[in-house]
C-alpha positions, 0 to 999 in steps of 0.5 A: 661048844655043844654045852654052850650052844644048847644054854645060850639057846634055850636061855635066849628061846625062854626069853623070847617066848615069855616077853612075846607071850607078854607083848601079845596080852599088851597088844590086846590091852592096847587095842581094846582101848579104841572105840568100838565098831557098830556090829557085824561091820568088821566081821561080816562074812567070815569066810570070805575075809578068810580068802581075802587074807589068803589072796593077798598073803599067798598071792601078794596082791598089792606088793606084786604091784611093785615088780621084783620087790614084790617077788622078794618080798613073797619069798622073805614073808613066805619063807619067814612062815613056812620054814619055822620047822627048821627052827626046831630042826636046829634045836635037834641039832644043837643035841645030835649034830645029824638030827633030822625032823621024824618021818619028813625030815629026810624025805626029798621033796622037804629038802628040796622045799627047804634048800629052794625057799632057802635060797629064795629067802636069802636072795629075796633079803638080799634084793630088798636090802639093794633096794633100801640102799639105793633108795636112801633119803640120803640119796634120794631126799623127799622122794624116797619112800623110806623118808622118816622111817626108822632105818636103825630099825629096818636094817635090825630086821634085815640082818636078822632075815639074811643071818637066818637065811645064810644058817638055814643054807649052812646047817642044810649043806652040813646035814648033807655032809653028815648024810654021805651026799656025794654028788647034786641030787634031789634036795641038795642041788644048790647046797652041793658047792658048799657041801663040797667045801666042807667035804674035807674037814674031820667029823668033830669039826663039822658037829661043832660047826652045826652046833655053832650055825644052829645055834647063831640061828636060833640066837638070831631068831629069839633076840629079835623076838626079844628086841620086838617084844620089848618094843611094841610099836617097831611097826617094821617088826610086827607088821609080818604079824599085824597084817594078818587080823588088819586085812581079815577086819578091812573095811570091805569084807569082799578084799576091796580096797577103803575108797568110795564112801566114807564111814558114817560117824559113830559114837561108840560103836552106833552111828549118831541121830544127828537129828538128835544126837545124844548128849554124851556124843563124840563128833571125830577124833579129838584124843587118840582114844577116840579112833576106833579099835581098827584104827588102832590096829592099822597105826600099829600095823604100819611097816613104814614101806613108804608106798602110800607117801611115794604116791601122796601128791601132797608129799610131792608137792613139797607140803608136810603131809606124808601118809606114813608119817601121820601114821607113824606119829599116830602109833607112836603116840598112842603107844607112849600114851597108853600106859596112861590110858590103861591106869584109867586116865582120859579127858572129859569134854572139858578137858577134866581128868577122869582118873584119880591121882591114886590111880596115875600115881604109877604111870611113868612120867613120859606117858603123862606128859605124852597125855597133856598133848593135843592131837592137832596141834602147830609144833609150838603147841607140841601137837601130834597132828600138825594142822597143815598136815591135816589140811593137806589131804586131797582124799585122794586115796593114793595112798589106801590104794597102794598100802600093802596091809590095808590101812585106811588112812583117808577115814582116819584124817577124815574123822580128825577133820571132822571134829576140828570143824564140829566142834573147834571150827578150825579149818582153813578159813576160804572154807568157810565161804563155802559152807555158807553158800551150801547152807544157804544157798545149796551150791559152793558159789552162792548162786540162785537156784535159777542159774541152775537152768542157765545153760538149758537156754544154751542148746537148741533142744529142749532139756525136760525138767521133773516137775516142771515138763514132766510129772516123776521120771518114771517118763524118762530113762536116765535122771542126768543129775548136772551137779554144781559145778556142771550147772554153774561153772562155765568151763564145766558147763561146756561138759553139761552141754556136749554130754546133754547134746549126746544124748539127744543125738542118741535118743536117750531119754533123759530129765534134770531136777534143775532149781531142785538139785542141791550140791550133794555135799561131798566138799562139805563131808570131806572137809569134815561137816558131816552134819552139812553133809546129812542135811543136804543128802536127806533133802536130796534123797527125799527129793529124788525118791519122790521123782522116782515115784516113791512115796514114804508115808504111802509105802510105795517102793522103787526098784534100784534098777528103775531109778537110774541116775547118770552124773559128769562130775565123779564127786556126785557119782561117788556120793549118791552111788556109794554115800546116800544109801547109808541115807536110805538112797539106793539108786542105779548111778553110772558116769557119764564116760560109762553111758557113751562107751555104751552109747557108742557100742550099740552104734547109736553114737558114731564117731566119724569126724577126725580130730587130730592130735596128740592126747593124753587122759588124766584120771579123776581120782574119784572116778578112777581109784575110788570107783575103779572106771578107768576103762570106758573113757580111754575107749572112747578117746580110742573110738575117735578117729585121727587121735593118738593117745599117750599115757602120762607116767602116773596114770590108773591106780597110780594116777595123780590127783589135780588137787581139788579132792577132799574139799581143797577145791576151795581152799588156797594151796600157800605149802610147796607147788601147786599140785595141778601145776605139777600134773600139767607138768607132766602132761606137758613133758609128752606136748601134747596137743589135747590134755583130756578128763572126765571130771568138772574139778580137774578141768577147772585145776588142769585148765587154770594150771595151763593157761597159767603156763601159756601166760609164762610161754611154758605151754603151746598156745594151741594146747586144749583142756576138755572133757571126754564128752566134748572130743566125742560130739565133735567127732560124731558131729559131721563136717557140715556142723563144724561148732564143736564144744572142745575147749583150749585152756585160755579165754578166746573160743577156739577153732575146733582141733583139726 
C-alpha cells in the first residue's frame, strides 16, 4: 500500500508541475498578445495596489458583500493557501505514517490552525455546493446567477475542494491517533470524535490508512493541477490564481472600483491625436487582439460567479445581454484564437492576412476557422458578440460594481462600441438622430440654442447669464451648468427651476452659460463616438476656462478649487468632474443633491412645510454607483417634515438602472420588458405616494413608465415622480406660498402633495 501510494503520488505531482510550469508560460505567451497600455497607467503606486490586493483577499471586500457566501468563500480561498504545508506534510506521510513538519509540525498553535482552517474549509465548501444547488438554473432559470456557466466545471473543483479538505481532517485525526492524543486538547478539539473512532484499530491498519488518505490528498491535488493546466481558460479554476495580478493592475491604483470615467482611446499603448490622428490607428476593438493586455486578463480571470448578471438590469429584462456571458464567449474565443495569434496570423484593415502560409501551416484547424469570425456579429454570421448584446448595456456599472476580482467589463463593451460606430457605423439607428442634432446643434433634440434661456423666463428672479450680465464667473460662487435635458426637457425643467429658486432662497450666488453650453457629450462616448465626444468637451473646456478667467495664450491659471460647477443632471456631473480633465478641464464639480444637503445644514435652507406621504428614492446610476453619492439626497428627503421614506429592494450599490444610461436614452428597448417598466414596478410593490430621484433622465424613464401604469389602472392616479429638489422647495416654502413644483407623473398640474 505505501509503494503504491508513494508512486502514484510523485507520478501525479511530477505531472502536475510540469504541465503548470507549461500553462503559466502560455499564459504569459497569451497575454503579451493584447494591446499595450500607456506607461505607468496600470503600475502607478506599487505599494498601494499592494495593499489593495491585500484588503480585498484577506478582507474579501466585495464577496463579504454577499453574507454567508462571502464567509464561506474566505475560508475555502483562505484556507486553499495557507494550508498548502499539509501537502508536504502528506508527502512525509506517505514514507513515515507519524511524520510531522520539523520544528512547527507538533507545535499547538499549528495543529489548532490546521484542525480549525480545516474544518472551516470543508464547512465553507460545503455551504457553497448548498448554495449552487438551490441556486441552479434548473431551478431558478434566467435568474440564476449560475445561468450559462460551466457547472461540469464548477462542480470538478468543488469535489476537489471537499476530498481535500475531508483528508486534511482524516490525516490530522490520524496524526493523533499516532501521537497517543487520549482526550480533546489543544489542536485536536474538533478531530477527537474521529480520533476516538479510530482508537481501536491495530498500528499496521492505521499507517496503511495514512498512507491511503495522504495519498487520495495528494492525487486530488495534482489531477486538478493537471485538468486545469491543461485547459487554460476553466476560468472557475484559475481565478484563485488570476485574481491576484487582475486586482494588483485595476484600473485605480487607490482599490476603487472602474466607474466614472471612461478610458481614453489608445492606439498602442498612446492615447490618439484626434486632432491628427495617425494613419496606422486603431478606433475600438474590432478583433480580440485589439484589447488591451488588461483585458485579456480580466476575460481569463472570470470565474463565472454570476454576480455581475444577477444585477445586469438588461439580463433582468429579459434581453440577451449577460455581463458573464460576454465575458465568458470574450475568453473563450481569444483562448481558441490564440494558437493562430502566436503563429503570427492577424488581419490588416483590410481584412489581408498578415502571415504566410508557411507560418499557419501548423496551427490546428479549430483556431483558423476561430479566426474567420467576426467579433460582432448576428448568430447567422457566426459572431462572437452579438450586437443586440452590445447594444443592450446601459453602462450601468452594476455589474463592475459587484465582480469579485475586478473585471471592467463597461470599458471593454465601450471600446467594442466605438469601433462599430467609427469605423462600421453600425448602431441602432434612432441613434443616429441623436448625433446629428449634437453635431449640429450642440443638444440631443435639435433645438435652438436660444431655448436654452426659455425657462429663465419662468422664474420671477433674475438668473445672471456669463458674458451676457455679468463678465467671468469670478463675480459668482457656483457656475450652475443646466445641461440639456434640465434646459430643454420640460419634466426636467421643473428640476432647473426648483434647484435655481433654491439657491436664490439661500443666497448663493450662482450663474449659466445659457446659449453657450453644449451637451457634454456623454450619450455621445457612451454610444462609442469618441470623436463627438472630443470635440464637444474641447469646446466646452475652452468655453468654461475662459469664464472661469483662464486665459491659454497669456498663461493665466485658475485654481480647481475657485472654479466650481454644481449640475442637476448626474451625466453632466460625471463628465466634467471625472471625464474633461483628461481634456485639460479641472474643476471643482459637485451635484446639486450635495449643494442642498449643505445648504440645509448651515440653516440656510429650512424645511418647515409638511409634505405628506409615503416616498421611496431611486438611485441614479451615475450619480450612485459611478460617483458614490448616496448619502445627501436621502438626507435631505429625511429633513422633510411629514415624509416616510421606504427603500425599494435594490437600492445604493445595488440599485437598478431606469434604462436611459449608455446613450439607450435614445434608442428604442424592442428586447423583453422595458427596464423603467420593471424599476416602477417595484416602487409600486411598496405604493408609494411619491416615486423620488436626483436625476433628469430617470425622472423622464420613471415618469413615462407610471403614467404609463395609470393609463392601464396599475398605479394610483395621485401617485408623484420628482426630483429631490422639487420635495425640498415645497417644504421650505411657507403655507402662504403653496405653488410648489412637485410634479405627478400625468399631464394635468397637480395640487402640491399634502
Amino acid at each position: 500500500m505505501q509503494l503504491a501510494a508513494i508512486i502514484v503520488s510523485l507520478v501525479l505531482s511530477a505531472v502536475g508541475v510540469a504541465l503548470l510550469g507549461r500553462a503559466v508560460a502560455q499564459f504569459v505567451r497569451y497575454f503579451r498578445l493584447g494591446a499595450s497600455i500607456p506607461a505607468g497607467t496600470r503600475t502607478d503606486e506599487p505599494v498601494q495596489r499592494t495593499v489593495t490586493v491585500a484588503k480585498e483577499f484577506l478582507g474579501h471586500t466585495r464577496m463579504n458583500k454577499w453574507g454567508v457566501v462571502g464567509v464561506a468563500h474566505w475560508f475555502v480561498a483562505v484556507g486553499f493557501f495557507s494550508l498548502l504545508l499539509t501537502i508536504v506534510n502528506a508527502f512525509g506521510q506517505l514514507f513515515q505514517s507519524d511524520w510531522v513538519i520539523p520544528i512547527i509540525g507538533d507545535w499547538a498553535p499549528w495543529e489548532m490552525f490546521v484542525e480549525f482552517l480545516g474544518l472551516m474549509t470543508t464547512l465553507g465548501i460545503l455551504t457553497l455546493i448548498v448554495v449552487r444547488q438551490l441556486s441552479k438554473p434548473g431551478r431558478a432559470g434566467r435568474k440564476s446567477r449560475f445561468a450559462g456557466s460551466n457547472t461540469g466545471q464548477a462542480y470538478f473543483v468543488e469535489a476537489v475542494i471537499l476530498i481535500v479538505g475531508i483528508c486534511i481532517m482524516t490525516l490530522h485525526a490520524l496524526e493523533g491517533v499516532q501521537h497517543g492524543v487520549e482526550g480533546v486538547e489543544p489542536g485536536f478539539f474538533f478531530s477527537y470524535p474521529l480520533i476516538a473512532a479510530f482508537k481501536g484499530l491495530s498500528v499496521g491498519t492505521i499507517q496503511n490508512l495514512v498512507y491511503v488518505f495522504a495519498m487520495i490528498k495528494i492525487a486530488t491535488s495534482f489531477i486538478w493541477m493537471i485538468t486545469v493546466s491543461l485547459k487554460t481558460d476553466m476560468g472557475v479554476a484559475w481565478h484563485r490564481f488570476l485574481a491576484f495580478p487582475n486586482i494588483w493592475f485595476k484600473r485605480e491604483s487607490s482599490g476603487d472600483v472602474a466607474l466614472g470615467a471612461l478610458l481614453p482611446m489608445v492606439s498602442d499603448g498612446k492615447p490618439i491625436d484626434f486632432e491628427d490622428p495617425g494613419e496606422d490607428d486603431q478606433f475600438g476593438v474590432s478583433q480580440i487582439e485589439h484589447f488591451s493586455w488588461k483585458g485579456l486578463l480580466d476575460f481569463s480571470t472570470c470565474t463565472e460567479c454570476g454576480r455581475c448578471q444577477s444585477q445586469c438590469p438588461a439580463w433582468n429584462t429579459g434581453k440577451p445581454l449577460s455581463p458573464k456571458l460576454l465575458i465568458m464567449s470574450l475568453r473563450d474565443h481569444a483562448h481558441a484564437k490564440a494558437p493562430y495569434l502566436l503563429a503570427g496570423g492577424g488581419k490588416d484593415a483590410e481584412g489581408n492576412e498578415k502571415a504566410t502560409g508557411e507560418q499557419l501551416k501548423d496551427v490546428p484547424a479549430t483556431a483558423l476557422a476561430e479566426a474567420e469570425r467576426p467579433l460582432i456579429g448576428t448568430l447567422e454570421e457566426n459572431g462572437v458578440i452579438d450586437p443586440d448584446v452590445l447594444w443592450s448595456c446601459t453602462t450601468c456599472g452594476a455589474c463592475v460594481e459587484q465582480c469579485p476580482v475586478d473585471i471592467e467589463h463597461v470599458d471593454h463593451i465601450v471600446d467594442m462600441r466605438r469601433y462599430q460606430v467609427m469605423i462600421e457605423s453600425s448602431f441602432p439607428s434612432e441613434a443616429g438622430t441623436m448625433l446629428k442634432n449634437l453635431e449640429k446643434k450642440g443638444n440631443p433634440w435639435g433645438l435652438a440654442k436660444k431655448q436654452r434661456l426659455a425657462w429663465t423666463k419662468e422664474v420671477d428672479f433674475e438668473v445672471p447669464v456669463v458674458g451676457k450680465d455679468i463678465e467671468d464667473l469670478t463675480e459668482v460662487e457656483y457656475l450652475y451648468w443646466v445641461g440639456c435635458a434640465g434646459a430643454l426637457e420640460d419634466r426636467a425643467k421643473k428640476t432647473t427651476k426648483a434647484f435655481a429658486e433654491l439657491l436664490h432662497m439661500a443666497g448663493v450666488k450662482f450663474a449659466i452659460m445659457g446659449g453657450e453650453e453644449n451637451c457634454t457629450g456623454d450619450s455621445a462616448r457612451r454610444l462609442g463616438n469618441e470623436f463627438l465626444f472630443q470635440q464637444l468637451g474641447q469646446q466646452n473646456v475652452e468655453m468654461l476656462n475662459m469664464a472661469f478667467g483662464e486665459d491659454a495664450d497669456e498663461g493665466v491659471k485658475v485654481e480647481k478649487a475657485k472654479k466650481k460647477i454644481v449640475a442637476t443632471c448626474p451625466h453632466c456631473f460625471n463628465t466634467i468632474a471625472n471625464e474633461y480633465p483628461q481634456l485639460g478641464g479641472e474643476y471643482e464639480v459637485i451635484h446639486h443633491t450635495q449643494l442642498l444637503q449643505h445648504l440645509i445644514d448651515e440653516g440656510k435652507l429650512v424645511p418647515v412645510t409638511p409634505v405628506e406621504g409615503l416616498i421611496t428614492y431611486h438611485d441614479p446610476c451615475y450619480l450612485g454607483r459611478h460617483n458614490k453619492v448616496y448619502t445627501p439626497p436621502r438626507e435631505i428627503i429625511a429633513k422633510v417634515p411629514g415624509l416616510r421614506n421606504e427603500e425599494m429592494h435594490r437600492h445604493k450599490e445595488r440599485g437598478f438602472c431606469c434604462g436611459a444610461g449608455g446613450a439607450r436614452m435614445w434608442m428604442e428597448e424592442r428586447i423583453g420588458k422595458r427596464i423603467n417598466n420593471e424599476r416602477v414596478d417595484e416602487a409600486l410593490s411598496l405604493n408609494p405616494d411619491i416615486v423620488s430621484t436626483a436625476c433628469p433622465f430617470c425622472l423622464v424613464m420613471l415618469t413615462d413608465s407610471v403614467n404609463g401604469k395609470k393609463n392601464d389602472g396599475k398605479a394610483k392616479e395621485s401617485i408623484q415622480v420628482v426630483d429631490v429638489a422639487q420635495l425640498l422647495l415645497e417644504s421650505v416654502k411657507t403655507p402662504a406660498a403653496p405653488e410648489g413644483d412637485g410634479e405627478p407623473a400625468d399631464a394635468p398640474e397637480p395640487e402640491p402633495a399634502k
